[in-house]
Each structure stands twice: as structure tokens, then as C-alpha cells.
N, C-alpha and C positions, 0 to 999 in steps of 0.2 A: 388279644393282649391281656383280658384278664386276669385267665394262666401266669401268664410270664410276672404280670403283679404280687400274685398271689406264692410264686417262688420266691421273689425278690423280698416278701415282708416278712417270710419265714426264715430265710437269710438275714434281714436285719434282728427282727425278734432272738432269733439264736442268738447273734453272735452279741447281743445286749445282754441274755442271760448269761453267756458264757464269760463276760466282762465283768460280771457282778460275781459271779463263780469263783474267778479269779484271783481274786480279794482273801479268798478264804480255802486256796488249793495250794498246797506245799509243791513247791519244785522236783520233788522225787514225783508227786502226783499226777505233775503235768506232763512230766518224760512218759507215765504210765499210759495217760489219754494221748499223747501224741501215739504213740505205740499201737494203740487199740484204733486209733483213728487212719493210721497209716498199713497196718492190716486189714482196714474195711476196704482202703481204697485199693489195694492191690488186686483184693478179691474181686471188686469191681471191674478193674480191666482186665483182670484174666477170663471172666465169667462175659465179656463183650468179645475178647478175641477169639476164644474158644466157639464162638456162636460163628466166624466168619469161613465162608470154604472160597477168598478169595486172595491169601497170604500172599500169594505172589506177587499182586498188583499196590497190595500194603507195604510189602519190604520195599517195593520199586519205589512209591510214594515219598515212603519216608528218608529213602536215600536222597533222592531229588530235591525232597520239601529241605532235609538238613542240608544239605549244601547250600542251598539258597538264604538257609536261614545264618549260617555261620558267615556267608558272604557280604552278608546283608548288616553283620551284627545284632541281631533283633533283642537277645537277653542281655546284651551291654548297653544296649539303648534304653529301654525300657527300665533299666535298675539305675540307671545314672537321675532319668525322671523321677523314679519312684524314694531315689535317698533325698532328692530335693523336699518330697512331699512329707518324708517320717522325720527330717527335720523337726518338723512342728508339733510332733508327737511323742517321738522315743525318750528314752530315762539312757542313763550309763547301763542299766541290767538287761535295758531291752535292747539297744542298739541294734539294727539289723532285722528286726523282728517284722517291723511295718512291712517291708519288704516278703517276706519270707513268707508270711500271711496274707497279703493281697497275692502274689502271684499262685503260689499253690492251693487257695479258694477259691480263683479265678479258673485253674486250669481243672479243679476236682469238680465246681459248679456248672465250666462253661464245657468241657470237653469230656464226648462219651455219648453214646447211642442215643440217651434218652434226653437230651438237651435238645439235639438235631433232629432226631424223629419226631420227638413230642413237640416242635416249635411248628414242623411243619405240619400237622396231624391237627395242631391248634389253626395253622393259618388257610390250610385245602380245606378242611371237612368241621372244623370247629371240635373237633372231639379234645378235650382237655385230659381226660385220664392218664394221661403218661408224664404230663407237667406236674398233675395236683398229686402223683407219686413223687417223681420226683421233687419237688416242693418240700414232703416229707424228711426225706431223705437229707436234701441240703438243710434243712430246718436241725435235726442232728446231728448233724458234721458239724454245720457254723458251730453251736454250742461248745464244742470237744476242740475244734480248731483255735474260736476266740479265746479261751478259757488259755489255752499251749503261746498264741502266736500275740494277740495284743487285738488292737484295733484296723489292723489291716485288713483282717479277715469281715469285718463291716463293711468297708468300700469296696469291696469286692462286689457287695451288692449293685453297683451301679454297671460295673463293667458287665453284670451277668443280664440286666434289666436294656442295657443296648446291644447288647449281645442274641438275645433270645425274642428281643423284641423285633432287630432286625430282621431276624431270621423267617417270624413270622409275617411281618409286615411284605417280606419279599418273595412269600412263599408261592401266593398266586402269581404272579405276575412271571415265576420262574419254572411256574409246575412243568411247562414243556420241555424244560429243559435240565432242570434238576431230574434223575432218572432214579426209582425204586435201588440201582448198582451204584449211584454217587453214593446217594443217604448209606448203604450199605458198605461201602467204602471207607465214606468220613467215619462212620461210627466204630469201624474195626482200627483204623488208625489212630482213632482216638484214644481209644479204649489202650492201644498199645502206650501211647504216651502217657495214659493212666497209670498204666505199670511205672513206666520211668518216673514218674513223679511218685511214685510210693517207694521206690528204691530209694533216690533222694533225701524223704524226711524217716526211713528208717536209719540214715545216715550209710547206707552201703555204698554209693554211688555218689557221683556229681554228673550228673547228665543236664545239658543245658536245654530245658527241654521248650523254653520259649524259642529258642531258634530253629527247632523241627515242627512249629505250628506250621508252619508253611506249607507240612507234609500234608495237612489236609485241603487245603487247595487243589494239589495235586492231584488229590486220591478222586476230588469230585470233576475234576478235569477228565481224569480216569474213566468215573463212574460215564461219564456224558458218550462215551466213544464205543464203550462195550455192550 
């Protein structure tokens, strides 16, 4: 768990610098950082899918995971809860922002190879190097994201600290049946929804990408049989 701590403080810390950043970053500026931040993140999920040689079983995933998740309503649900909570935060300029910021921190922090490897890698063999990278990494995204999005991009900290912590906590108890092809799976289908969420804040798209989480269920349902 220390790992998963030590991501989580670097994700607060950011996204407090990038809050204070804020203050003193002109709106053409923050279109700029969003821009630069939403190019890192593409590259990121192209540079995870390009690693997978098992596209097949990821298109079948994600088709499966989206229809469940569209059936289910999961990004209608989730936003309806999430405008209750920026209630108590947003300005008229920011309106929407709470939102836009928790989910797309959540999905760039929580979703993608190194989240899922490194939780488990933390919770089988204790080896931390792929968290205290990534840690990094999220440590200058929050920055560039809080700085664009507001303070949503800080409570994202918590979804990613039950998210990663779960992950490790359940990592033994699941090793027999989490298989080397799930982890490999989740993390190629992630990595795809990393794409789609970089689509999104470069504004090219509306892909509803909280209702294809589902897809990674799927992919590790997947991973367990092959």
C-alpha cells in the first residue's frame, strides 16, 4: 500500500500546485496546458495499445463492456452524483468543470497498464517501481490538469487511493486467478480508453467513456479463460 500512498500524495500535491498555478494562468494558457496534457495522454494509450498482440479479444471487450455500460447508464449516473458534489464548489466560469476534472483524472490516474501491473507487482512481490513511476507521472498531469480543470482533479485523489489500493489488497488472494493474459488484457483495453479520453479533452469527440469501463471486466473475464 505504500506505493498506492505515495501516488495518491503526488496527485494531491499536484493538483494544490496546479490550483495555486491557477491564479496566475490566463485562459488562452490553460487551453494551451490542456492541449499539451491531452497529447501526453494520447500518447500514452497509443504507446499501451501498440504493446498488445491480442486486439481481438480487446475489440470483443470493449464491444461487450460498452453495451453494458450504455445499458446500465454508468456516465449518466456517475455525472448526475458528481453535479450534486461541484454544487459546493463551481463559480458561473467554472460550471461543469468539477465534473470534467474528477472524471478524466480518474480515468488518466486509474486506467492503463501501469496502474494494474504496478498494483499487482506492489501487492504479489512487493516491487514498487512501476507505481513510484507512475506516481511521477500522475504528479505532472495533476499539476497541468488542476491548473485547466479546477479542483475536481484533487478528489480524484481518493477514487485513485481505493482504486489501486483495492487492487493491491486483492492482489494475493486473486493471483490464481488473475492470469499474466487478464493483466494483459485490462491494460491493452485501457490504454484504448485512454485514447478515447484524449479524443474527448482535445474536443474531437464525445465518447462516453465511463460507460465502456465495463469493458475492462470483460477483457479480465477474458484474460481468465485463454
Amino acid at each position: 500500500m505504500i506505493a498506492t500512498w505515495v501516488n495518491v500524495l503526488g496527485i494531491v500535491v499536484g493538483s494544490l500546485i496546479g490550483l495555486l498555478l491557477k491564479k496566475y494562468i490566463s485562459l488562452t494558457l490553460q487551453d494551451t496546458l490542456l492541449s499539451i496534457t491531452s497529447l501526453v495522454v494520447l500518447v500514452i494509450g497509443i504507446s499501451g495499445v501498440i504493446e498488445s498482440n491480442h486486439l481481438i479479444y480487446v475489440i470483443v471487450a470493449l464491444t461487450l463492456g460498452s453495451l453494458m455500460g450504455e445499458a446500465l447508464q454508468v456516465e449518466q449516473r456517475l455525472e448526475k452524483g458528481l453535479y450534486k458534489i461541484e454544487q459546493q464548489f463551481s463559480t458561473n466560469r467554472q460550471e461543469g468543470w468539477f465534473v470534467k476534472g474528477f472524471i478524466s483524472a480518474t480515468l488518466l490516474f486509474g486506467i492503463g497498464a501501469m496502474a494494474v501491473v504496478g498494483s499487482f507487482e506492489a501487492g504479489l512481490s512487493q516491487n514498487y517501481e512501476i507505481l513510484y513511476t507512475k506516481a511521477t507521472l500522475d504528479f505532472i498531469a495533476s499539476i497541468l490538469l488542476a491548473a485547466t480543470y479546477g479542483v475536481g482533479v484533487l478528489f480524484s485523489s481518493v477514487s485513485i487511493l481505493i482504486y489501486q489500493g483495492s487492487l493491491t489488497l486483492l492482489a494475493t488472494s486473486l493471483s490464481t486467478i488473475l492470469t499474466p493474459m487478464s493483466i494483459a488484457l485490462i491494460g491493452a483495453t485501457g490504454s484504448i480508453l485512454i485514447i478515447a479520453l484524449a479524443f474527448n479533452m482535445l474536443k474531437l469527440t464525445k465518447f462516453r467513456v465511463s460507460n465502456m469501463l465495463l469493458s475492462l471486466l470483460v477483457a479480465m473475464v477474458f484474460g481468465m479463460f485463454l
